[in-house]
N, C-alpha and C positions, 0 to 999 in steps of 0.2 A: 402461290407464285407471286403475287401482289408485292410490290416491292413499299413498305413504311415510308413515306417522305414528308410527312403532314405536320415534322417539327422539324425537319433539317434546315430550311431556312429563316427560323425565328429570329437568329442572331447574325450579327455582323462579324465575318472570318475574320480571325488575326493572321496580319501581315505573314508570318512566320509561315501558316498554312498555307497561304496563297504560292509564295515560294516555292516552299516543298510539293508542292502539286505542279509548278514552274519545271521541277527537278525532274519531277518523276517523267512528264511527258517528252523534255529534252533527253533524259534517257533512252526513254520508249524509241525515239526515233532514230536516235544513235545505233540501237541495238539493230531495228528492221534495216537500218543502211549496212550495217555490218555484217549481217545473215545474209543477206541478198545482196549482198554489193554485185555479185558477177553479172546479177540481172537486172540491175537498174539502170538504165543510163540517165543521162545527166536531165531529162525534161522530168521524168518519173522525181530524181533525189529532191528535183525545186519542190513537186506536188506532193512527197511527203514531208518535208520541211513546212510549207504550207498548211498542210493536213493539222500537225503538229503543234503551228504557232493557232490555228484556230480553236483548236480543241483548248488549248492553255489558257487561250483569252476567256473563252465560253466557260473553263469551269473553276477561274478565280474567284469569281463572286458569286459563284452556283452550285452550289453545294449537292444539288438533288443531282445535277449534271455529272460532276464528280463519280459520287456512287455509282451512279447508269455507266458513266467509261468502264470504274472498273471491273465492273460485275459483268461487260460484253467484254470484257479482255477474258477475265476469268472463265467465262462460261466458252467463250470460240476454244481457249486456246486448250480446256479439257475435251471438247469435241473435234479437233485436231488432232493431240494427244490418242483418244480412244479410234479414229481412223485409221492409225499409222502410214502404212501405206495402199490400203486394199478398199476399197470405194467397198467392197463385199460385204467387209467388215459390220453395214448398219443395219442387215438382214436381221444380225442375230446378238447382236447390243440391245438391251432396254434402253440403255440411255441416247444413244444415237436415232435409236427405230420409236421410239413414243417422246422425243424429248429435241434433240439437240443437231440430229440431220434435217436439212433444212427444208423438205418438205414440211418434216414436223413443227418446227421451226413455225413458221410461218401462219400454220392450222391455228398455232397455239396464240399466235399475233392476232389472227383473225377473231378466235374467241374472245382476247380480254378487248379490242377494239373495241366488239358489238358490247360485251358487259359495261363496259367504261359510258359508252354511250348510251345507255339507257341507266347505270345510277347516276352520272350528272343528270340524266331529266330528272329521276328522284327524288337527287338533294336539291334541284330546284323549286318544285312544286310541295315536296312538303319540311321546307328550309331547313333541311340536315345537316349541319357542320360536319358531323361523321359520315355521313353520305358522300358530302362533297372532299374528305377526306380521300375515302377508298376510288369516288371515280377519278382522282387524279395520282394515285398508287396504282392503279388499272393502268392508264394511262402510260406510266413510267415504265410499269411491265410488261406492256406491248411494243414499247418502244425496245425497249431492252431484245426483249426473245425476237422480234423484229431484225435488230443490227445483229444479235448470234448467229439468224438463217442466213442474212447477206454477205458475212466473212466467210460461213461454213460452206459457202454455198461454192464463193470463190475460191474455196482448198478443194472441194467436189471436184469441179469444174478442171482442175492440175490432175488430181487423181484418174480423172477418163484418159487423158493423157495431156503432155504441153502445149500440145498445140492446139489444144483446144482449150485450155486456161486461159480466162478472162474474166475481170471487172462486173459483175452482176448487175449491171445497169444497160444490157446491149437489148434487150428486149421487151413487148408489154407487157410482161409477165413481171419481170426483173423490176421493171419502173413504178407498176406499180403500187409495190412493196415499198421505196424506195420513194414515192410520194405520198403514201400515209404515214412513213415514219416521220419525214424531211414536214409536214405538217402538224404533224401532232407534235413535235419539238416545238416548234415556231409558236403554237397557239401556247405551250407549257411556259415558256420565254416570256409572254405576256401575261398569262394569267399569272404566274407568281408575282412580276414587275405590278399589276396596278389589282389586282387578288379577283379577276372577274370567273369566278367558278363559275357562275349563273348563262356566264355565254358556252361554256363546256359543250354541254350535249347540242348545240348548233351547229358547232364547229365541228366535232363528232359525226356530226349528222353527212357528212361529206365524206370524210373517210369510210365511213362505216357501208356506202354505196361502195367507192373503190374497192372496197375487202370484198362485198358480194359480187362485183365484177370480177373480182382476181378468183373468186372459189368458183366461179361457172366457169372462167377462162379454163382453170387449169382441171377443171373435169369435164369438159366439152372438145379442149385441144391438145392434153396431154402437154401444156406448156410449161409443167413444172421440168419437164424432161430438158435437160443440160444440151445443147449443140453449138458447132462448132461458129465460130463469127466468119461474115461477110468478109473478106479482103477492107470494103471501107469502112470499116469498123475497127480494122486490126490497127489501132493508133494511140499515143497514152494521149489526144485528144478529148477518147469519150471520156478518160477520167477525171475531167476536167468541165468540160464542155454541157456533158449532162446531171452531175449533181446540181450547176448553175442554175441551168435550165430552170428544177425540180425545184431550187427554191423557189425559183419565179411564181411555178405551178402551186405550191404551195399558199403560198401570203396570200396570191389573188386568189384560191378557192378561199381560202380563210375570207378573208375582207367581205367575199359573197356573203358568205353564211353572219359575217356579223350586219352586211345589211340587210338580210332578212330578219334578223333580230332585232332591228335597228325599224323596219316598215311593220313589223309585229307590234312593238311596244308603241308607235307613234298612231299605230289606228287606236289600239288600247286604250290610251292615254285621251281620246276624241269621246269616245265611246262608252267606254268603261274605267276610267278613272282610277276608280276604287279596287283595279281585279291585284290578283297576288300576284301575276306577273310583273306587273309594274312597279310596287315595290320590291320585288324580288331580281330586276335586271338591272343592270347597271343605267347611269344616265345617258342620255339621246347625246348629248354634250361628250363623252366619255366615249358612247360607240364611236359616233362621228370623226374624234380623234384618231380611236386608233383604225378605223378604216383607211385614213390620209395616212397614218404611221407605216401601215402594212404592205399599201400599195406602194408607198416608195420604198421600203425596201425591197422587195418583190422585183420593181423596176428596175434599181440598180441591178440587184442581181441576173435580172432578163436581158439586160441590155449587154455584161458581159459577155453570156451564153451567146448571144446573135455574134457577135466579134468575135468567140472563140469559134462557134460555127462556120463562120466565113473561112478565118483562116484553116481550118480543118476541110473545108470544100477547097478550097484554092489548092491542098496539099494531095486530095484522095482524087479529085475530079478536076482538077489545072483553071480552076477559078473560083473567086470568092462568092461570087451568084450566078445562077441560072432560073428565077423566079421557079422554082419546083414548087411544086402546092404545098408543098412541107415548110420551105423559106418562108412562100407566100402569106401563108396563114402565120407563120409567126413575126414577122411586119405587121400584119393589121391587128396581130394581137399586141405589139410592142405600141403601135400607133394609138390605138385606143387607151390601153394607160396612160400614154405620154398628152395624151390630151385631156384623160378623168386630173394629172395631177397638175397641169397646164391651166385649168379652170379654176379648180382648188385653190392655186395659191396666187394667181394672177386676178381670180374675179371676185374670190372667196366662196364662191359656191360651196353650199354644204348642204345637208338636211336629206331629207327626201330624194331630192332627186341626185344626189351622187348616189348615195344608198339603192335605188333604182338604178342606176350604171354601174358600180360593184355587181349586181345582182345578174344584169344581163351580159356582163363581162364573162363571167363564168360561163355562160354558154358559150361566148366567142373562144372563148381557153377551151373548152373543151372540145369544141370541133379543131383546134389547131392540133389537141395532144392527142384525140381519139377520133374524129370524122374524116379527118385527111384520111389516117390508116383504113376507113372502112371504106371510103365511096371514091377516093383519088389514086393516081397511081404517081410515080416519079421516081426521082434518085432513090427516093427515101421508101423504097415500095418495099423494102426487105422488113419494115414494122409492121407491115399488114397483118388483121385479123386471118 
């Protein structure tokens, strides 16, 4: 299932190609406004127009990206296809019931994560170019069968019936999914850009908990099971509003894990000197970069989410805040970056101790995307554990 990508980007695309992938995607969107015109209205057409010009931008110069579009075009839209209209239908389909319904989906996401994440440690420690080949074709394959569960999931979802059709991002179940794909892009994006396969299995190492928390979630609460959305939830907000978010979630788990690889190599480098980790990771100079790279992007994209948030409160709940523990904590989480990238570029800080603040950020992120939901209550009570 391993998707090849370990030569797709050797070379530089010709113009010509870039275009015709230009083509294809302004079709693509053409076609979804035109199938579903009756159900779109005009906020939805802007977010697939959006959708659309990002996807275009992301796989002009990325070739590995490219194939992953078409192959989760191809694979949803023959698991669509083999649905028709009867949800029943995945009882007694091989290819729906061991493959492409999105429980399975997902099972299957969760296996090449953890494989992925343990051959990048592989090709790390005993320096396998072919090692570090397959764990970033893992990679692509979980991203892949990943996005097939998330679209299948949202045809699932129409099939129970309309009104319970929704956007796969309303739960923690949903989000998830949805924050180890929207991760493990982001880290691919980099590691192709400056080729650090060696930080892989770090980065990994984050996801690969979210997957063992999404496999007890959903055999402890039965959350793989499809229900109907909140009233303030029923909004094309969330489809906007929480992919944002999720990048946010994203860069800054990354950024964590690359400053743990980043206080890893700098005891090394004290101590041991000479060990195979330290020739084997990237430079302290290089982590350090792209931790500052990550977290602003991260930011900007957090910072949206909070704005679309607002306005989404202001619309469900007739104001833009009510400090809910759910707001709350994602201020002090907006605050905290806005002050790691405030030092950074105003004092120059670097080294250690940002790396150390990356590090305990993630726990601050995490109690905002997961502690609120277990030990607070508020607007936002319906994500509860």
């Amino acid at each position: 299932m391993a998707i090849d990508v370990s030569t797709i980007n050797s070379a530089e695309d010709h113009p010509i190609i870039r275009w015709i992938w230009r083509g294809i995607i302004a079709l693509a969107a053409m076609t979804v406004m035109v199938i579903y015109d009756e159900r779109l209205d005009i906020y939805e057409i802007i977010i697939v127009n959006l959708t659309a010009v990002s996807i275009a931008f992301l796989g002009q110069n990325w070739a590995a990206f490219r194939l992953h579009s078409i192959a989760v075009t191809i694979l949803s839209m023959i698991a669509i296809r083999q649905y028709s209209d009867s949800l029943t239908l995945a009882d007694d389909n091989f290819l729906l019931n061991y493959i492409l319904a999105s429980p399975s989906a997902f099972m299957w996401m969760n296996i090449l994560f953890i494989m992925a994440t343990a051959t990048y440690f592989l090709g790390l420690f005993f320096r396998s170019n072919l090692t570090e080949k397959m764990s970033t074709s893992l990679t692509w394959s979980a991203i892949t069968i990943g996005m097939v569960g998330l679209i299948v999931r949202w045809k699932e979802s129409y099939l129970i019936g309309a009104d319970v059709g929704h956007i796969p991002v309303s739960n923690l179940y949903e989000v998830f999914i949805l924050f180890a794909v929207i991760t493990a892009l982001i880290y691919l994006f980099y590691e192709r850009r400056y080729q650090i396969h060696s930080l892989g299995g770090f980065v990994l190492l984050v996801i690969s908990a979210a997957v063992i928390f999404q496999i007890w979630y959903t055999f402890e609460r039965n959350a793989h099971e499809i229900q109907p959305l909140v009233p303030a939830l029923q909004s094309y907000w969330m489809k906007i509003h929480v992919p944002a978010n999720f990048i946010g979630y994203g860069t800054f788990a990354m950024a964590s894990m690359i400053g743990v690889a980043y206080l890893l190599i700098s005891w090394l480098e004290i101590n041991n000197p000479k060990s195979h980790l330290v020739k084997a990771m990237p430079s302290l100079v290089l982590m350090d970069e792209l931790m500052y790279k990550v977290i602003a992007l991260g930011f900007a994209f957090f910072t949206v989410a909070t704005v679309l948030g607002a306005l989404w409160a202001a619309e469900a709940w007739g104001g833009y805040w009510s400090w809910d523990p759910k707001e709350t904590w994602a201020l002090i989480v907006w605050l905290n970056y806005a002050a790691w990238l405030h030092m950074r570029m105003t004092k120059s800080w670097s080294g250690i101790t940002m790396a150390w603040w990356a590090v305990i950020g993630l726990f601050i992120t995490l109690f905002a995307f997961l502690g609120v939901n277990m030990f607070l209550s508020g607007l936002h009570s319906y994500g509860t554990l």
